[in-house]
Structure formats: C-alpha cells, structure tokens
Phi, psi and omega in degrees: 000145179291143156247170197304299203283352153299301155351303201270305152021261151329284173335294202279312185273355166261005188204021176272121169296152210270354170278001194262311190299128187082011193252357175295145149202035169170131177331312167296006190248114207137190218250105192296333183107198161105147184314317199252348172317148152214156166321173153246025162161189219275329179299319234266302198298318131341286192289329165316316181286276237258349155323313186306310210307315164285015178078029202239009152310296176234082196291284212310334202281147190289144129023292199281356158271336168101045163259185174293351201032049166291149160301169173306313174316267196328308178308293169328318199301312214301274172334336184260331189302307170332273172353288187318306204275311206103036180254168176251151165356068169002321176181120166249204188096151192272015154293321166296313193281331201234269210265003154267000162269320196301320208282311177288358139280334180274310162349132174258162194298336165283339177276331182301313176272349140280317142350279207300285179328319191281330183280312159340279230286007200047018168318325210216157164235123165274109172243169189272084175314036198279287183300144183224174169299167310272011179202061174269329179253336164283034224301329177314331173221077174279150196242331185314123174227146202237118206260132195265106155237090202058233196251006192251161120274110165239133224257099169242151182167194186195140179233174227195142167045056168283078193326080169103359184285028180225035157207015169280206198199341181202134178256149145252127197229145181264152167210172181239151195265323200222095167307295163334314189269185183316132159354286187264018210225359183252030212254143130223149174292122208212136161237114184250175171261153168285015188237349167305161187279133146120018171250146178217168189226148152193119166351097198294186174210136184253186165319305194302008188069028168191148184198140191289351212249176194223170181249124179244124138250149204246139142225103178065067177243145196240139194194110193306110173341304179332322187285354170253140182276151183067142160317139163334124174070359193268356204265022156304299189285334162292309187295352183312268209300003172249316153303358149316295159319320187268343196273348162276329171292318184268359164275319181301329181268335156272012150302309181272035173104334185088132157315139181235168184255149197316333200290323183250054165308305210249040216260135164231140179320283204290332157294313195293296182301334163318308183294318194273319195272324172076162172268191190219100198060030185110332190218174179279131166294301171268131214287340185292295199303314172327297193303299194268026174268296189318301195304309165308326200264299172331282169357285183329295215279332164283000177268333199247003167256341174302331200266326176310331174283313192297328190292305177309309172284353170269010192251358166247004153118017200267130147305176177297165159237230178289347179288338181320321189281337151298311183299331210275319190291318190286345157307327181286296161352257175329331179289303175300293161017299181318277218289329139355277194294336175304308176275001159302314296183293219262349158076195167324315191294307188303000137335334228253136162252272195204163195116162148358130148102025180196147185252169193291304166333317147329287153316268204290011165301291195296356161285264187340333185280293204270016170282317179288331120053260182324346177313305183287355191261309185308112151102011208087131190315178165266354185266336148331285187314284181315338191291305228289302207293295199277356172263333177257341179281289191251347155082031180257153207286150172306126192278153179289149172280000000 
C-alpha cells in the first residue's frame, strides 16, 4: 500500500517545476495573491495552478472552500516533503495564516462561504487592523471607533504599522463599538475592502531602507453590520485567538532567519564565518565566536523540534494556544542573536549603506541587522509576551501596578 507521503513524493517530483526547487528560504516567500498580483515568474505561475488544481493552496482547509482536508499529520508530511526538495509555499499571506482559520471558527456559512474560496484561489490579499498610534503594546486601548448607523458601521480612526496594506485588498480590523464600558469588553471585529470611500493608505520607511508597513487612516468608512465576525461588542476575544495565529507564524519565520532578499538566500552564520575568518586546523580561531556561531545553530535547531512539537498538536486539531507567546519571544531572541552575530563576523564591512567597498551581500547583512530591531516590537512586544507567559503560562502573580 502507498503511504501519503510517497504519494506526495511522487507527486511533487513529477509536477514541481525544477526552477523552483531549492530556491525556499522563508515562510513569507511565495505568491501573495491578490487582485492586482502578478507572478514572479512563469515556474511561479505553474506551480501555484497545479498546487491550486489539489487544494495544497490550503492543505488544511475543508474541501467545499477548496482546500484539501488534509489532517494535521498529512499537512507536516506535505511540509517536510516541501523542505526536502526546496520549494516554496504555492501561496502565503495572511488570508491563510490570521483570518482564514479565524472566519472558520468564527464565521457564519455565509461569510465562510464568501471569503473563504476566494483567498484558496489567490483572489484577494489581506492585512491587519490591530495597532493604532496610542495603543500598540496596549492593543486594548484602540481609540478607532465604529458608530451604528442602520444596518452600516460607521468607522472613523487610524491604524498604524499595517503590513502591506498599500497592496491589500481587504482589512480585518478591532474596532471600537460601546466606547463607555470597560476596555476589552467595547471591542468588535470587522472586516471591510480596502477600496471603500474614506480609506486611504500610506506607506513607513524603517531604518533598514524598506518596509511591509503602512499608516491606513479610516474616515467615515461605512461598513455593513454583516461584515463583523463575532458578536457585538465580543471582538476581543476573536481577536486573542487570531493573535496566537499570528504570533506562532512570525515566531516560525524568524526560526529561519526572517524574511530575507534573494542576495542571503543560502546565507548561514558558520559559511559566513568560515569565509570572512578562515579556519585554523578546521575550525574558527577565535574560540568565543566559534562558541557563539555553535550555540546559535544549536538554538535553530532545538527551536525547530519545539515547533515540530506545536504542529503535532495542531495535528490533532488543537489551535495555538499559550505557547504562542513563547514561540514568539524566542524566535524574535534568536533571531537578533543571529544578526548580532552576523554583523560580529562582517567586521568593518558590515559598515557599508552604500558607495564603493562593500559587497551586496554586505549591505544586506547590515539591513537585516538593523531590521531586526524590530522584531521584539512586531506582533507583540517581547515584554507583552513575558506578561502572558508568566501570568497565564506559569500562573504566576501580577505585579502592582
């Protein structure tokens, strides 16, 4: 008898195109979708269709959305086969990772059954309404507020390091509903297209010379009462559990390093150090660094059997849970760790913006270095994360305020 993973095997090696193989190098790396997407090439294009033609668009996702209804189990198989060859993902994005598991808990069958199909199909692209200018680690105390006009909301604010929103296509947004009560209990979850009249976008510029995030201001943007997932006033609690989702996908992506630009594709601590130090018998002469190149690679590698375990348990049908907060601050940790280490290692050249005396590879070590920054902030603080860990993790008491 075949097993699945021969199956997939097969599969994958009669119909992955061979310019694709060996070219993964980060969770975010593959075809966001979207009205206005184009491929980035022709392999690119191939593979999404016939991944789409099985549903490996969306392994997980039931059937009648056009995902595969793969187990949890089968989905890991899917993935490590993926690994083995070096491909990337068919399609990414946070229609997959944040409001499409979220619609399917949450959802009523008609939004499931609008939604859903279209982000499989790469229809639609999505970003996130969380943060606003006063209320990013306090996420709780967003000022966007959305007013009961008839069957409409209507929604004036501003959100703030929105990912990608100046190429989305749709927002999932907290907004707030019943100003007067308590914080987390006036909340609700709303989604609208971003092409409604009163949304406008505009683009951050970070330290590193490039950045996903954008400033969205909402004026008078009106939006049919249909459009909130979850009860009134209830969306604290969908948004919790779609940060989970999200705080386990950017911990999984900086296990590998963080998005990266094609020039450090294949880029490792110990090849880097190898190159700029050269050895001494075999190994790096200096004996520290030696140490905290091993140690970091270690990390990697006991971090990525932690996530192996959180998979097994999404492989029996469990969502993320409190380990998310985990996953993330050591993932963020490590990640600077790297990059740390990285620019130890490039010595003066890791100096270099631009001009003369530095090679591109150079340059982007020192972006990445200083990209990562940012890291401990993106997605919940790392000091959020520790509040979470030791009062909900280990159940230990709150400190005065």
């Amino acid at each position: 008898m075949t097993t699945f993973r021969e199956t997939v095997r097969a599969w994958l090696e009669e119909n992955a195109p061979s310019g694709l193989m060996g070219t993964a190098t980060s969770p975010f790396q593959g075809h966001w979708g979207g009205r206005a997407a184009e491929f980035s090439s022709e392999d690119a294009r191939l593979w999404f269709e016939r991944c789409l033609d099985k549903g490996w668009t969306a392994p997980t996702w039931p059937t009648e959305y056009g995902g595969a209804g793969l187990s949890g189990r089968s989905h890991q198989v899917l993935l490590e086969e993926l690994g083995r060859l070096g491909l990337p993902l068919p399609l990414v994005g946070f229609g997959l990772t944040m409001i499409g598991p979220i619609l399917l808990e949450y959802g009523t069958a008609e939004q499931k059954a609008l939604h859903l199909p279209p982000i499989v199909r790469g229809q639609v692209r999505w970003c996130q309404g969380y943060s606003e200018p006063n209320a990013g680690s306090d996420l709780a105390a967003l000022q966007t507020r959305a007013e009961m006009d008839g069957d409409q909301f209507v929604i004036n604010g501003q959100k703030v390091w929105t990912s990608h929103a100046d190429k989305s296509d749709w927002i999932f947004c907290l907004v707030r509903t019943a100003p007067d009560a308590k914080k987390q209990e006036g909340i609700s979850f709303v989604i609208f297209d971003m092409h409604t009249p009163g949304v406008s976008v505009r683009p951050i510029q970070l330290i590193s010379g490039a950045s996903p995030f954008c400033e969205t201001f909402l004026t008078d943007v009106r939006v049919p009462c249909d459009q909130m997932i979850g009860p009134l006033h209830q969306g604290w609690t969908v948004a919790k559990s779609l940060l989970r989702h999200e705080r386990t996908m950017v911990g999984e992506a900086l296990a590998g390093g963080g998005s990266r630009p094609p020039v450090l594709q294949d880029y490792t601590l110990s090849a880097h150090a190898k190159e700029r130090l050269g050895l001494n018998n075999g190994r790096l002469a200096d004996a520290v660094l030696r140490d905290d190149v091993a140690r970091n690679e270690m990390e990697y590698a006991l971090f990525q059997h932690t996530l192996k375990r959180i998979r097994d348990k999404a492989a029996a049908g469990a969502s993320p849970g409190l380990e998310s907060s985990i996953v993330k601050v050591f993932g963020t940790e490590m990640n600077q760790r790297r990059w740390d280490l990285a620019m130890r290692i490039a010595g003066n050249q890791g100096l270099g913006w631009e001009g003369d005396g530095f090679s591109e590879k150079e340059y982007a070590i020192t972006r990445q270095w200083l990209r990562s920054r940012g890291n401990s902030i993106e997605g919940g603080t790392s000091e959020i994360q520790r509040n979470i860990i030791a009062t909900r993790v280990l159940g230990l008491p709150r400190g005065p305020r």
